[in-house]
CHARMM internal coordinates of N, CA and C (Angstrom, degrees):
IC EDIT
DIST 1 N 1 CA 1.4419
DIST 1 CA 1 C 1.5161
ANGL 1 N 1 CA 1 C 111.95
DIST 1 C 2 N 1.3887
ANGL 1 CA 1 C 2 N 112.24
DIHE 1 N 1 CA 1 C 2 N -169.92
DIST 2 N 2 CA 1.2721
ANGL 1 C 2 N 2 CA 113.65
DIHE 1 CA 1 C 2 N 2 CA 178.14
DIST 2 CA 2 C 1.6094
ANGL 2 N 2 CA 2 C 128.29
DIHE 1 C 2 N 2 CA 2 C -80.73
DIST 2 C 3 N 1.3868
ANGL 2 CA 2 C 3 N 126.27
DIHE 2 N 2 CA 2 C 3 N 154.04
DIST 3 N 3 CA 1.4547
ANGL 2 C 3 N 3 CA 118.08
DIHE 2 CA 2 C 3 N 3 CA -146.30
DIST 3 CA 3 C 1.7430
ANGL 3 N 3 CA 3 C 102.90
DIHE 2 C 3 N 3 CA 3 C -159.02
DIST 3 C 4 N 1.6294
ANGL 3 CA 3 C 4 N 115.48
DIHE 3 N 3 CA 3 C 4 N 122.77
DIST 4 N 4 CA 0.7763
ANGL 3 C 4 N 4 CA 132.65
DIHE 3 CA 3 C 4 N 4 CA 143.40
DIST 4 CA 4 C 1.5188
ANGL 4 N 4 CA 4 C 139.43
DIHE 3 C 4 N 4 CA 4 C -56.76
DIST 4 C 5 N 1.4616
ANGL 4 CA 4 C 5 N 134.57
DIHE 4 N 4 CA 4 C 5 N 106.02
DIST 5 N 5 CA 0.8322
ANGL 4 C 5 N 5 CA 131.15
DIHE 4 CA 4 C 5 N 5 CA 173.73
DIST 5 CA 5 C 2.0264
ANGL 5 N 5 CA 5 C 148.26
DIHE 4 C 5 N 5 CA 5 C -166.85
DIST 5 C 6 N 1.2080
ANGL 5 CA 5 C 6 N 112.08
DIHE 5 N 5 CA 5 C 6 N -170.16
DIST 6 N 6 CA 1.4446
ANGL 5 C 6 N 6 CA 83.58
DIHE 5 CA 5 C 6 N 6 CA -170.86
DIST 6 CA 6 C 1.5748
ANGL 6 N 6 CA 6 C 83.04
DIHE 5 C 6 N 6 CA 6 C -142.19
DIST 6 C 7 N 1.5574
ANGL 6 CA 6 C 7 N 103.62
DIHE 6 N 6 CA 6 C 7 N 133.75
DIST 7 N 7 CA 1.6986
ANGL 6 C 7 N 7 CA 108.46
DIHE 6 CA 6 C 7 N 7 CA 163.95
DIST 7 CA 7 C 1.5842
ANGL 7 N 7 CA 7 C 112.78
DIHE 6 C 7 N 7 CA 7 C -97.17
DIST 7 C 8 N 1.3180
ANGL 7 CA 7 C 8 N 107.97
DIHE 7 N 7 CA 7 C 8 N -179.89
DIST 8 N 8 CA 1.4714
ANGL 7 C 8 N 8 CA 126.66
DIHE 7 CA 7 C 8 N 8 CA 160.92
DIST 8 CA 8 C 1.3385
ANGL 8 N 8 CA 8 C 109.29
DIHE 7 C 8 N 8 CA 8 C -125.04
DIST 8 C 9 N 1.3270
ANGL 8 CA 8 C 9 N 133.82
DIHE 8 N 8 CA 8 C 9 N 115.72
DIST 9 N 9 CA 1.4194
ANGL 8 C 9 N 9 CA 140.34
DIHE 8 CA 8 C 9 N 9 CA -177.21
DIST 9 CA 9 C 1.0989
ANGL 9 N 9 CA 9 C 111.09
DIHE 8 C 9 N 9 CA 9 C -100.49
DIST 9 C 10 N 1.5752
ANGL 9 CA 9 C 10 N 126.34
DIHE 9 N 9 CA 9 C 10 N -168.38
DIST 10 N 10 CA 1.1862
ANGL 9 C 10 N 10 CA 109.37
DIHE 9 CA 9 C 10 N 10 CA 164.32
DIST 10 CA 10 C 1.5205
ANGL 10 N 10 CA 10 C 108.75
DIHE 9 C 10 N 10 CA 10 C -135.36
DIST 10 C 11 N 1.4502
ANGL 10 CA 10 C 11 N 143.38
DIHE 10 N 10 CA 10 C 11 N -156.73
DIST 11 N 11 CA 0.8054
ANGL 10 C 11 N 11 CA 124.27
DIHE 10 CA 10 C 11 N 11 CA -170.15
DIST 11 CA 11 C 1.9889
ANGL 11 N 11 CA 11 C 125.70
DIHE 10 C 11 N 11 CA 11 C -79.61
DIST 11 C 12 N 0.8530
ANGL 11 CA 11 C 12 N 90.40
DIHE 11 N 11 CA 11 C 12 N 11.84
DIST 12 N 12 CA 1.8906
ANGL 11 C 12 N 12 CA 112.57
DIHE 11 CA 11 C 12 N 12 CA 170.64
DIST 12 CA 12 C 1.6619
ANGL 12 N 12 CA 12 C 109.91
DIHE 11 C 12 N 12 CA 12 C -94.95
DIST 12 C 13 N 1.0520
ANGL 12 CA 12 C 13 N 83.60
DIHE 12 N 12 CA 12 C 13 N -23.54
DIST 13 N 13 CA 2.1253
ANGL 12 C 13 N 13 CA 89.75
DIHE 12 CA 12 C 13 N 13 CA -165.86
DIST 13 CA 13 C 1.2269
ANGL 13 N 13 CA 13 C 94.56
DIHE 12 C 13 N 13 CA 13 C 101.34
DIST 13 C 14 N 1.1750
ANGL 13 CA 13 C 14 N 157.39
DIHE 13 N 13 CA 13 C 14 N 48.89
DIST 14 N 14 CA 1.6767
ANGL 13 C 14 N 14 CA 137.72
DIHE 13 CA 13 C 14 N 14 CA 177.34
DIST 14 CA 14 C 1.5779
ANGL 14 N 14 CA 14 C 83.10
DIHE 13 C 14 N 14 CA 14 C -115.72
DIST 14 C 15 N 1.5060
ANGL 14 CA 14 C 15 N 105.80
DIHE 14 N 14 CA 14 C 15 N 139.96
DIST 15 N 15 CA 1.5424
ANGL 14 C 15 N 15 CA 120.14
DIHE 14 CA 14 C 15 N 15 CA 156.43
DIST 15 CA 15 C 1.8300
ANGL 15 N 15 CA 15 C 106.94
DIHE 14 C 15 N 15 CA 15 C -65.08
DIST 15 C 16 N 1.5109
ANGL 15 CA 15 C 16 N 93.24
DIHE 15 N 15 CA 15 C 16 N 125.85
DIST 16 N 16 CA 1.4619
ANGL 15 C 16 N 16 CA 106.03
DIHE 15 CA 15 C 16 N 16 CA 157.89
DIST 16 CA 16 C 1.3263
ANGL 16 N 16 CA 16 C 121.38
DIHE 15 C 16 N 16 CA 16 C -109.26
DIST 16 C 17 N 1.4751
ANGL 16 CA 16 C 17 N 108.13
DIHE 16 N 16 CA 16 C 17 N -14.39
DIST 17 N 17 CA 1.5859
ANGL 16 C 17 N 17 CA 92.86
DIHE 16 CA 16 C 17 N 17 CA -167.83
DIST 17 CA 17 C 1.5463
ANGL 17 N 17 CA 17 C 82.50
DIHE 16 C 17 N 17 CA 17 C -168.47
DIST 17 C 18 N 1.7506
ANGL 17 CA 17 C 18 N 124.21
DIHE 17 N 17 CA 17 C 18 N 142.11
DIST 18 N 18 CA 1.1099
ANGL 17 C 18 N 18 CA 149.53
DIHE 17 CA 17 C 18 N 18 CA 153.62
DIST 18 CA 18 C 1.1082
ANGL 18 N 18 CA 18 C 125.06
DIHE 17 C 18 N 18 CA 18 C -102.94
DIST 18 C 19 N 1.8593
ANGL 18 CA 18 C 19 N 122.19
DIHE 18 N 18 CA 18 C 19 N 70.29
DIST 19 N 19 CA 1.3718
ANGL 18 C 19 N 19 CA 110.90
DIHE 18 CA 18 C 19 N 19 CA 169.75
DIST 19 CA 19 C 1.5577
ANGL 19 N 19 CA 19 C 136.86
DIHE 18 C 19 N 19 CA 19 C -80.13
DIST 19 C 20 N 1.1975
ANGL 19 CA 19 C 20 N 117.40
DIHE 19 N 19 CA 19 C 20 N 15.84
DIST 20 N 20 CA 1.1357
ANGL 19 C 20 N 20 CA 129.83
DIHE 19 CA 19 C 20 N 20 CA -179.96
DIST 20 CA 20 C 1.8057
ANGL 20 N 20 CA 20 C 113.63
DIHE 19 C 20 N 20 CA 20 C -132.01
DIST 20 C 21 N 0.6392
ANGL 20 CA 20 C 21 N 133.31
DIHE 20 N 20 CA 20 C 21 N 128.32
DIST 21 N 21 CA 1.6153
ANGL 20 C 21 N 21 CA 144.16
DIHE 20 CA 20 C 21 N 21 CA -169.42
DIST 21 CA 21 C 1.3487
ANGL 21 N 21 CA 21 C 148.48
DIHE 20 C 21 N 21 CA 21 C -135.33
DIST 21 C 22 N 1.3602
ANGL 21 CA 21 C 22 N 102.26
DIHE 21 N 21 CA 21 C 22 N 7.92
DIST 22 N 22 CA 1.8829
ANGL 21 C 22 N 22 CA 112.05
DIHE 21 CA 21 C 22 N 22 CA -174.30
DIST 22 CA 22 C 1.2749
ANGL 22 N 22 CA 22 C 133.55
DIHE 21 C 22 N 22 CA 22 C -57.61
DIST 22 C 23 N 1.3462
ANGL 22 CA 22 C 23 N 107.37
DIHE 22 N 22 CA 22 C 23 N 145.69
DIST 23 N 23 CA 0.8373
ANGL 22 C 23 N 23 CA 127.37
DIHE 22 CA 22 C 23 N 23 CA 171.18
DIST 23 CA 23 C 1.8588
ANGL 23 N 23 CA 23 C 127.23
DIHE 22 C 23 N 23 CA 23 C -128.20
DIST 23 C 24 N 1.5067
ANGL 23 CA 23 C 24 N 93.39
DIHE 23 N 23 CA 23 C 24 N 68.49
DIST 24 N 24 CA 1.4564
ANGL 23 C 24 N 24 CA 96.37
DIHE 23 CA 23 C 24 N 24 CA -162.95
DIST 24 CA 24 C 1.6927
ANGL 24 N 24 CA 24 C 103.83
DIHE 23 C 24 N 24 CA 24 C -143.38
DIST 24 C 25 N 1.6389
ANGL 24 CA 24 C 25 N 92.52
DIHE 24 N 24 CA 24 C 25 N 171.24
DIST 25 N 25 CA 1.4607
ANGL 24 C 25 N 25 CA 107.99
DIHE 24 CA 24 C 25 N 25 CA 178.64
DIST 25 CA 25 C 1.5751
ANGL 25 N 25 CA 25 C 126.67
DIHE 24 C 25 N 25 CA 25 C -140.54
DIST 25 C 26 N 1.8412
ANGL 25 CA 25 C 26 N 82.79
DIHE 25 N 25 CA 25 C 26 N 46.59
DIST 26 N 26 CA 2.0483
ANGL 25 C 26 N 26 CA 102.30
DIHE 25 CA 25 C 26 N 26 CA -167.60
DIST 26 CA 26 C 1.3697
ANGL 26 N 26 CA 26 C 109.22
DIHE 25 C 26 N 26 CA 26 C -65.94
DIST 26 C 27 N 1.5533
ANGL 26 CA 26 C 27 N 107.88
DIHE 26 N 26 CA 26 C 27 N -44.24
DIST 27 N 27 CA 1.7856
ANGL 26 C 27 N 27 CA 114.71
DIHE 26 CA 26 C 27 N 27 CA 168.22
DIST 27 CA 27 C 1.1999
ANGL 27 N 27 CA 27 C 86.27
DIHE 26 C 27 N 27 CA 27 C 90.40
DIST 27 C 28 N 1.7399
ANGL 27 CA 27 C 28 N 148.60
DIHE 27 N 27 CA 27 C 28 N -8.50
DIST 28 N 28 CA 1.1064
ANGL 27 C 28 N 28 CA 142.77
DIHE 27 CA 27 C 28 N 28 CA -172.81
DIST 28 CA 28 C 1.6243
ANGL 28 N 28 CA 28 C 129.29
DIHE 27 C 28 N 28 CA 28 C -95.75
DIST 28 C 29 N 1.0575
ANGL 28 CA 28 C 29 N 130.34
DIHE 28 N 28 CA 28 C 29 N 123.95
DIST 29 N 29 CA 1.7085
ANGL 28 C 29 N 29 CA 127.64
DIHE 28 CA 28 C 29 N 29 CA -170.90
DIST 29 CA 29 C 1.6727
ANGL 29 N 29 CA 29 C 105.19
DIHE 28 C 29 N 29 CA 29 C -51.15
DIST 29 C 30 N 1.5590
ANGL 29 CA 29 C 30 N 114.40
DIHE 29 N 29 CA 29 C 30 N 138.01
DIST 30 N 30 CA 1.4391
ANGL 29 C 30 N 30 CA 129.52
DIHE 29 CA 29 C 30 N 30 CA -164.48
DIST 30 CA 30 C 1.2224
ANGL 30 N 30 CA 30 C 104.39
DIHE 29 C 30 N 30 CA 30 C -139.11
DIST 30 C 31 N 1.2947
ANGL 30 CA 30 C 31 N 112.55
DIHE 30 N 30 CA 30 C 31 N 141.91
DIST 31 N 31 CA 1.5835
ANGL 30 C 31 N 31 CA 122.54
DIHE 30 CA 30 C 31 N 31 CA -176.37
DIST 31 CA 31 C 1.3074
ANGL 31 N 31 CA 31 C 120.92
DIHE 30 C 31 N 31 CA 31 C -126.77
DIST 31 C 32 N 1.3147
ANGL 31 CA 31 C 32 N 123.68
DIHE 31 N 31 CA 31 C 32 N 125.04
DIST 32 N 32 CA 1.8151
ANGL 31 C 32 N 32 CA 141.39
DIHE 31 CA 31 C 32 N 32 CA -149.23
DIST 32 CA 32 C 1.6765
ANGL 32 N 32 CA 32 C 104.70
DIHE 31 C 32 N 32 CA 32 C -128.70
DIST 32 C 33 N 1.1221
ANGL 32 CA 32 C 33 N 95.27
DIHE 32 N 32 CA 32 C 33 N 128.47
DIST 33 N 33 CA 1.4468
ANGL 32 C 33 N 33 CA 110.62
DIHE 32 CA 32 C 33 N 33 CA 167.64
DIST 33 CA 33 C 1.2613
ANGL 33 N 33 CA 33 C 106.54
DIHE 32 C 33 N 33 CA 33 C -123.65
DIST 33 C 34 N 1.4171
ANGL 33 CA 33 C 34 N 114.05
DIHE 33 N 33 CA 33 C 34 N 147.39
DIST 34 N 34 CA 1.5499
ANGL 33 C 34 N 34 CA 116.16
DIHE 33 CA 33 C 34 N 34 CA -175.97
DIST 34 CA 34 C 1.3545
ANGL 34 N 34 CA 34 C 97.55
DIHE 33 C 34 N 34 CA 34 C -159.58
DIST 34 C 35 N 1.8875
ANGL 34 CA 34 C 35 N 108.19
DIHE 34 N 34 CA 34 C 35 N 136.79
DIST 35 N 35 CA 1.4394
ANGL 34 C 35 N 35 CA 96.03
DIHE 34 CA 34 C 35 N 35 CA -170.36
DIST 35 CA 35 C 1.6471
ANGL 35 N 35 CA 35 C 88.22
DIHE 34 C 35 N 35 CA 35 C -118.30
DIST 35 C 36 N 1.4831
ANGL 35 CA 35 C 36 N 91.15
DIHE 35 N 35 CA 35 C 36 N 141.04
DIST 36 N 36 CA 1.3912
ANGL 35 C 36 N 36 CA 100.43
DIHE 35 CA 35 C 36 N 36 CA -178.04
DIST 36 CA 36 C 1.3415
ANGL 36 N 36 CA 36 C 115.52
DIHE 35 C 36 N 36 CA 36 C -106.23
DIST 36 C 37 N 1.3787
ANGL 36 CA 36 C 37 N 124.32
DIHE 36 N 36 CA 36 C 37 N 14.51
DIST 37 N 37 CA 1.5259
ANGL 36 C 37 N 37 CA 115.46
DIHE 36 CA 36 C 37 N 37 CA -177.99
DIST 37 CA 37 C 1.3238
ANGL 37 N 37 CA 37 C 128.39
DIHE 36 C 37 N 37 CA 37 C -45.20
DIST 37 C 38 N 1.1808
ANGL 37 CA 37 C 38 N 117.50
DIHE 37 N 37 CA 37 C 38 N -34.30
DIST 38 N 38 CA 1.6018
ANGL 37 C 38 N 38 CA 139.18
DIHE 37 CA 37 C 38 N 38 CA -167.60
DIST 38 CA 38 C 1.7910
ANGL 38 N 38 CA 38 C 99.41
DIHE 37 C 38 N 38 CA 38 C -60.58
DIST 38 C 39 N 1.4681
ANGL 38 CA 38 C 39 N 110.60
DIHE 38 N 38 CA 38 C 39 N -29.77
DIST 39 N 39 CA 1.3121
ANGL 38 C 39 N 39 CA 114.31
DIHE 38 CA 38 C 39 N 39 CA 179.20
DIST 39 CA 39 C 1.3929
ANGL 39 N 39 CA 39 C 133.54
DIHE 38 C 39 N 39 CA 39 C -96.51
DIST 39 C 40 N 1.9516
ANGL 39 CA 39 C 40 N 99.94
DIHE 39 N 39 CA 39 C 40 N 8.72
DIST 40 N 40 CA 1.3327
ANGL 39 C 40 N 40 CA 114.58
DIHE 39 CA 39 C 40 N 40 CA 172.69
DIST 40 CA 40 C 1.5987
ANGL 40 N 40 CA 40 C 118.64
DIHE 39 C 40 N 40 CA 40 C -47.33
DIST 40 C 41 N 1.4812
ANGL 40 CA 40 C 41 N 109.44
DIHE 40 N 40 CA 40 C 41 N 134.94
DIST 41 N 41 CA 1.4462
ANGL 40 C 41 N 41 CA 104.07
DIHE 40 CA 40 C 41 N 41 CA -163.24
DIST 41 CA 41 C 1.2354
ANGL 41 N 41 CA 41 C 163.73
DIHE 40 C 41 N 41 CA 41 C 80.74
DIST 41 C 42 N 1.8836
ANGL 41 CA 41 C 42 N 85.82
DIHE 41 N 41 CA 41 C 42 N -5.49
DIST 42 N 42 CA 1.4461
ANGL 41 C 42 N 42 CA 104.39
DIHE 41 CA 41 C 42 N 42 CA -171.71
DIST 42 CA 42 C 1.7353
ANGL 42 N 42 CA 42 C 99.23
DIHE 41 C 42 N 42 CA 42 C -126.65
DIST 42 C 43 N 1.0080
ANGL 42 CA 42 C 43 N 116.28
DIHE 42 N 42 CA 42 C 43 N 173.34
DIST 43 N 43 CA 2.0114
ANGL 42 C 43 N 43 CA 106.50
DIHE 42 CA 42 C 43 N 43 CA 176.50
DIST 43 CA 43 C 1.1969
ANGL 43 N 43 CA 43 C 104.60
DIHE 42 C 43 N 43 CA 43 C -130.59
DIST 43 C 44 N 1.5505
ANGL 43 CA 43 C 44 N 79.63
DIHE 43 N 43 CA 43 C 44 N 124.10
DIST 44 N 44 CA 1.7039
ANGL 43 C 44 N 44 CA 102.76
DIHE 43 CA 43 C 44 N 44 CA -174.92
DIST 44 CA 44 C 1.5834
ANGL 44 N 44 CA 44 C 110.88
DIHE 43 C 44 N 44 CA 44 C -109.47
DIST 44 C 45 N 1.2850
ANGL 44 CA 44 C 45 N 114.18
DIHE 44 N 44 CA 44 C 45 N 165.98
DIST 45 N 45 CA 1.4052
ANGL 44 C 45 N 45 CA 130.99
DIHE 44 CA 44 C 45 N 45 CA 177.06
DIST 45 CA 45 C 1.6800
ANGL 45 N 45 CA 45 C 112.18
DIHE 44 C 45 N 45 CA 45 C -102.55
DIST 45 C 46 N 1.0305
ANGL 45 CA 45 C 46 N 136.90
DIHE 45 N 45 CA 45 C 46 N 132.68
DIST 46 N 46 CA 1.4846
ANGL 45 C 46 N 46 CA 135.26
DIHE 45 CA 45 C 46 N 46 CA -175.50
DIST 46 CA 46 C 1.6892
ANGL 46 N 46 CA 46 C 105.06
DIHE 45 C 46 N 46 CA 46 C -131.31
DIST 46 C 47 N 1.4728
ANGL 46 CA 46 C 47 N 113.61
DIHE 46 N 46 CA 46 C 47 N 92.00
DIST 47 N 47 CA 1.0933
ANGL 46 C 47 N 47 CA 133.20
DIHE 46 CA 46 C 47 N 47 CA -177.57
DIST 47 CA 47 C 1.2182
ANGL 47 N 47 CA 47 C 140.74
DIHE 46 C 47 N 47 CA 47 C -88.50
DIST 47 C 48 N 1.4685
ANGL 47 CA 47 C 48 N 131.68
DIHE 47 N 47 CA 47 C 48 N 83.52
DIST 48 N 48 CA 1.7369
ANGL 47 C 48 N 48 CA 131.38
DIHE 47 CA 47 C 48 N 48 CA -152.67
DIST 48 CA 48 C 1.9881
ANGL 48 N 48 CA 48 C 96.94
DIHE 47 C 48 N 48 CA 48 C -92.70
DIST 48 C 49 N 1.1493
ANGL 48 CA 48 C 49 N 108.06
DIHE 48 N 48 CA 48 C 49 N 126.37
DIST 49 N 49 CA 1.5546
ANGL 48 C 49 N 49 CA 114.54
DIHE 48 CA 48 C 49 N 49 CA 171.59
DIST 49 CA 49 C 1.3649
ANGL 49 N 49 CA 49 C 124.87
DIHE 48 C 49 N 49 CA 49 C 178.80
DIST 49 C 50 N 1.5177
ANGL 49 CA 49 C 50 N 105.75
DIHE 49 N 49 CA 49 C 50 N 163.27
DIST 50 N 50 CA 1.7156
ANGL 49 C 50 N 50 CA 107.91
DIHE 49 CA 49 C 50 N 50 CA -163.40
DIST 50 CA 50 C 1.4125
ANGL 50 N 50 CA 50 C 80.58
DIHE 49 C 50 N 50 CA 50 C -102.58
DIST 50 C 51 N 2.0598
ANGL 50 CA 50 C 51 N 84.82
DIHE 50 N 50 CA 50 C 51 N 150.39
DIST 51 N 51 CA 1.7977
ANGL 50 C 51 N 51 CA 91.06
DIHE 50 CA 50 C 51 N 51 CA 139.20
DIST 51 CA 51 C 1.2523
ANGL 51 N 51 CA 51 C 115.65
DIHE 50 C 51 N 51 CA 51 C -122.58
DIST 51 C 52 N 1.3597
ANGL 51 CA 51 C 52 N 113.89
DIHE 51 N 51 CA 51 C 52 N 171.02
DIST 52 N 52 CA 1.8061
ANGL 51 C 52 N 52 CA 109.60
DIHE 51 CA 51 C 52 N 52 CA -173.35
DIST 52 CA 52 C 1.4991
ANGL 52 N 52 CA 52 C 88.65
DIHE 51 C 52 N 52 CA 52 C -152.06
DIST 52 C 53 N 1.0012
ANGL 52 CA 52 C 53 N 109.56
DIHE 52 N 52 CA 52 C 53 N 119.82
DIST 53 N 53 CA 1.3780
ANGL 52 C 53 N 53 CA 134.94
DIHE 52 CA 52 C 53 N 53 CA 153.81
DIST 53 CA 53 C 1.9868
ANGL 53 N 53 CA 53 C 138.97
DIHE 52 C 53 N 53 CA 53 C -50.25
DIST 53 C 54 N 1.7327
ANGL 53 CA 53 C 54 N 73.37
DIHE 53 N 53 CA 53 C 54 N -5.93
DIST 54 N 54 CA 1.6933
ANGL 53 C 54 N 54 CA 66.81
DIHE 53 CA 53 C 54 N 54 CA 176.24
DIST 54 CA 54 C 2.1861
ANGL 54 N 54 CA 54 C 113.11
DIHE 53 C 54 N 54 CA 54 C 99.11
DIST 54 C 55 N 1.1065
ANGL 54 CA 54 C 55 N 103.16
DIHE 54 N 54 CA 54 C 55 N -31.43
DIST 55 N 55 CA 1.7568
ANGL 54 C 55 N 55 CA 113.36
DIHE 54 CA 54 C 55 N 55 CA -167.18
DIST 55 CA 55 C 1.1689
ANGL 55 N 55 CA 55 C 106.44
DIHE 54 C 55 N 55 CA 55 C -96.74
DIST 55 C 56 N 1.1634
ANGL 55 CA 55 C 56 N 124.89
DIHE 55 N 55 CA 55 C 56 N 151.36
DIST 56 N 56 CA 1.7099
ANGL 55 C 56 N 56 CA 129.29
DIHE 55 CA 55 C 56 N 56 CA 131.17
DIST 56 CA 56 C 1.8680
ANGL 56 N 56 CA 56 C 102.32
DIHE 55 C 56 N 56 CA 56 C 56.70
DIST 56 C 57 N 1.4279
ANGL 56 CA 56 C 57 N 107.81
DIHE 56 N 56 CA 56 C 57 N 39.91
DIST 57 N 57 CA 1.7533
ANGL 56 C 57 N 57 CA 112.74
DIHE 56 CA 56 C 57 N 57 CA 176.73
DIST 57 CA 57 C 1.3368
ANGL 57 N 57 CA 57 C 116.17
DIHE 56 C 57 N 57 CA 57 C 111.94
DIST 57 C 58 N 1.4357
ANGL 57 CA 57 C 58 N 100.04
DIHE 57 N 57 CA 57 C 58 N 178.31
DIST 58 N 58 CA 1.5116
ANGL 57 C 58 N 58 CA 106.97
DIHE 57 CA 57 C 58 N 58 CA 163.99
DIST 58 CA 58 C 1.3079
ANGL 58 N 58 CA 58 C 115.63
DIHE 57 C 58 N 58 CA 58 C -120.61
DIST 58 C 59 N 1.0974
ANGL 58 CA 58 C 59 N 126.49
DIHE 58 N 58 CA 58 C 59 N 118.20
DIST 59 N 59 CA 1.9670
ANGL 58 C 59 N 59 CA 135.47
DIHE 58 CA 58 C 59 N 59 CA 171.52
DIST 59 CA 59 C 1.4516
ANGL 59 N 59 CA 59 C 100.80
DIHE 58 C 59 N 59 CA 59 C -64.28
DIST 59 C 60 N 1.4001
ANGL 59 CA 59 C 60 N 109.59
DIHE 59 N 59 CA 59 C 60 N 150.99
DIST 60 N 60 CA 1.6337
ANGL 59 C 60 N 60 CA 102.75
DIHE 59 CA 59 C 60 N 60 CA -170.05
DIST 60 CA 60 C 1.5378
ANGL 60 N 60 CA 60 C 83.03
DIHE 59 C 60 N 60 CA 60 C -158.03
DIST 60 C 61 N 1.6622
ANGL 60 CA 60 C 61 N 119.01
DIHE 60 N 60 CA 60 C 61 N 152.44
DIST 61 N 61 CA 1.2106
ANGL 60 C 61 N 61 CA 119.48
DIHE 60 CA 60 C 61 N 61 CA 158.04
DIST 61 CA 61 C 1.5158
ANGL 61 N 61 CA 61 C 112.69
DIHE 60 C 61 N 61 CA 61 C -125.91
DIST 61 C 62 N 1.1802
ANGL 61 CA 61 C 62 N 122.53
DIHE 61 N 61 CA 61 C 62 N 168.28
DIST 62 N 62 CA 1.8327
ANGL 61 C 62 N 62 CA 136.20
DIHE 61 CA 61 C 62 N 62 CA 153.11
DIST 62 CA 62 C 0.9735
ANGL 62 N 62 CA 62 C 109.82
DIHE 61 C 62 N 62 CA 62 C -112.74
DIST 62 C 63 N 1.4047
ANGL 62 CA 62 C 63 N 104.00
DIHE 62 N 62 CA 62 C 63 N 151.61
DIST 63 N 63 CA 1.6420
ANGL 62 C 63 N 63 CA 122.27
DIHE 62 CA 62 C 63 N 63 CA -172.93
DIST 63 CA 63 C 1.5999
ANGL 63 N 63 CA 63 C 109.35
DIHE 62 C 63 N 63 CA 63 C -133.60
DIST 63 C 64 N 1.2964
ANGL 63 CA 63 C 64 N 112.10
DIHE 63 N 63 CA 63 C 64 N 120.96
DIST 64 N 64 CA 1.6131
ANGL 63 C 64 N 64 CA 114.30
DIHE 63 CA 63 C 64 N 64 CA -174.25
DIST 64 CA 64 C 1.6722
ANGL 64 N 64 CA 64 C 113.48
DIHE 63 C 64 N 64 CA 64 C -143.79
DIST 64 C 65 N 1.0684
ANGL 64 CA 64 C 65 N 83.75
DIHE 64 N 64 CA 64 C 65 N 164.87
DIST 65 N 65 CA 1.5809
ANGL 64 C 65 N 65 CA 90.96
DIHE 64 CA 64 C 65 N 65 CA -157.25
DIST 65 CA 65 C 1.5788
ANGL 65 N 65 CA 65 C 144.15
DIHE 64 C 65 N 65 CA 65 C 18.06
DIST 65 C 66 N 0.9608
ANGL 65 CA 65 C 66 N 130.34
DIHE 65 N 65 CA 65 C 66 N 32.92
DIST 66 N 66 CA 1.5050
ANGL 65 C 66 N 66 CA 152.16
DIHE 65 CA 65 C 66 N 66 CA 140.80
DIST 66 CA 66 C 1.1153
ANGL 66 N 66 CA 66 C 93.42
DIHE 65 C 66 N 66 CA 66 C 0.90
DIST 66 C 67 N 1.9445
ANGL 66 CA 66 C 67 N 115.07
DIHE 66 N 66 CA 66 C 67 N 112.70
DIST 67 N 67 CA 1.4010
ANGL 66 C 67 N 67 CA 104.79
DIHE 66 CA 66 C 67 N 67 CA 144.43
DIST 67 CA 67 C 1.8117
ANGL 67 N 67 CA 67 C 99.62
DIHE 66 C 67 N 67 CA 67 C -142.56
DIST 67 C 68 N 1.4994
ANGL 67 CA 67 C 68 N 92.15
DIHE 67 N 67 CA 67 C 68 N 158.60
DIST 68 N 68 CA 1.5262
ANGL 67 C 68 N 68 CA 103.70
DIHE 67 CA 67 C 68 N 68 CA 171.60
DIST 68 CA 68 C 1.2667
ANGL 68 N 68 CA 68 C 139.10
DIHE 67 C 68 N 68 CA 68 C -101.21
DIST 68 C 69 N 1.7592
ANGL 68 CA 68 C 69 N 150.95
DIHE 68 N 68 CA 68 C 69 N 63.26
DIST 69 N 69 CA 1.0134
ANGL 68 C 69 N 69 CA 164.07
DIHE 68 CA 68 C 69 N 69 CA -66.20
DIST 69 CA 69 C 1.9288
ANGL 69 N 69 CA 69 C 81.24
DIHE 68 C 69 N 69 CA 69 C -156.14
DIST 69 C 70 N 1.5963
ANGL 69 CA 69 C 70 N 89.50
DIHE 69 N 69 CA 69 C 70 N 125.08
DIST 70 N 70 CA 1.7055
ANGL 69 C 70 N 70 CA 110.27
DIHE 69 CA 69 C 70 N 70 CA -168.19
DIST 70 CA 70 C 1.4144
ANGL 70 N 70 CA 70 C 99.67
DIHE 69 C 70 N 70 CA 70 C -137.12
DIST 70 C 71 N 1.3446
ANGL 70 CA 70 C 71 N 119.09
DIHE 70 N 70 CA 70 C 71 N 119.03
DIST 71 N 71 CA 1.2679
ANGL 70 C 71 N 71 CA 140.55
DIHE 70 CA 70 C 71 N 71 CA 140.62
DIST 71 CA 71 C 1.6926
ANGL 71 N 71 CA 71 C 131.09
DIHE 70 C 71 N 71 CA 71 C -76.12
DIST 71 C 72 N 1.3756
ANGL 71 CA 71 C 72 N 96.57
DIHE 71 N 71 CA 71 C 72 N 126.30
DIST 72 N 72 CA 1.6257
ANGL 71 C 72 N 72 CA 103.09
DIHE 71 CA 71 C 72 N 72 CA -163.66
DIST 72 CA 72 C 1.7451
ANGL 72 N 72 CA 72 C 86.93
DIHE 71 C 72 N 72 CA 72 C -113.46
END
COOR INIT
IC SEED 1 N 1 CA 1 C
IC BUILD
């Protein structure tokens, strides 16, 4: 079905990692933490998007305030 979500790619576009995954219809604002250390050094892609399948509606997401917090 249809699916909310956000990847981590890498610098090709290839999915490495799917920490986010829905499959819902809460309509309600949600809050994500994701630790990316593992990707220190390397360049990644951080990808927010629906899929919709075509059936029974359209799944849709929003995306707000996004920030990225770096330790040197």
């Amino acid at each position: 079905g249809d699916a909310q979500l956000v990847l981590i790619l890498d610098q090709n576009q290839k999915e490495k990692e799917r920490p986010v995954n829905l499959h819902s219809d809460e309509r309600q604002w949600k809050s994500y933490k994701v630790d990316l250390t593992r990707y220190a050094g390397q360049t990644i892609w951080i990808y927010f998007g629906t899929y919709n399948n075509g059936k029974n509606g359209v799944a849709g997401l929003y995306v707000d305030d996004v920030s990225l917090q770096i330790c040197e």
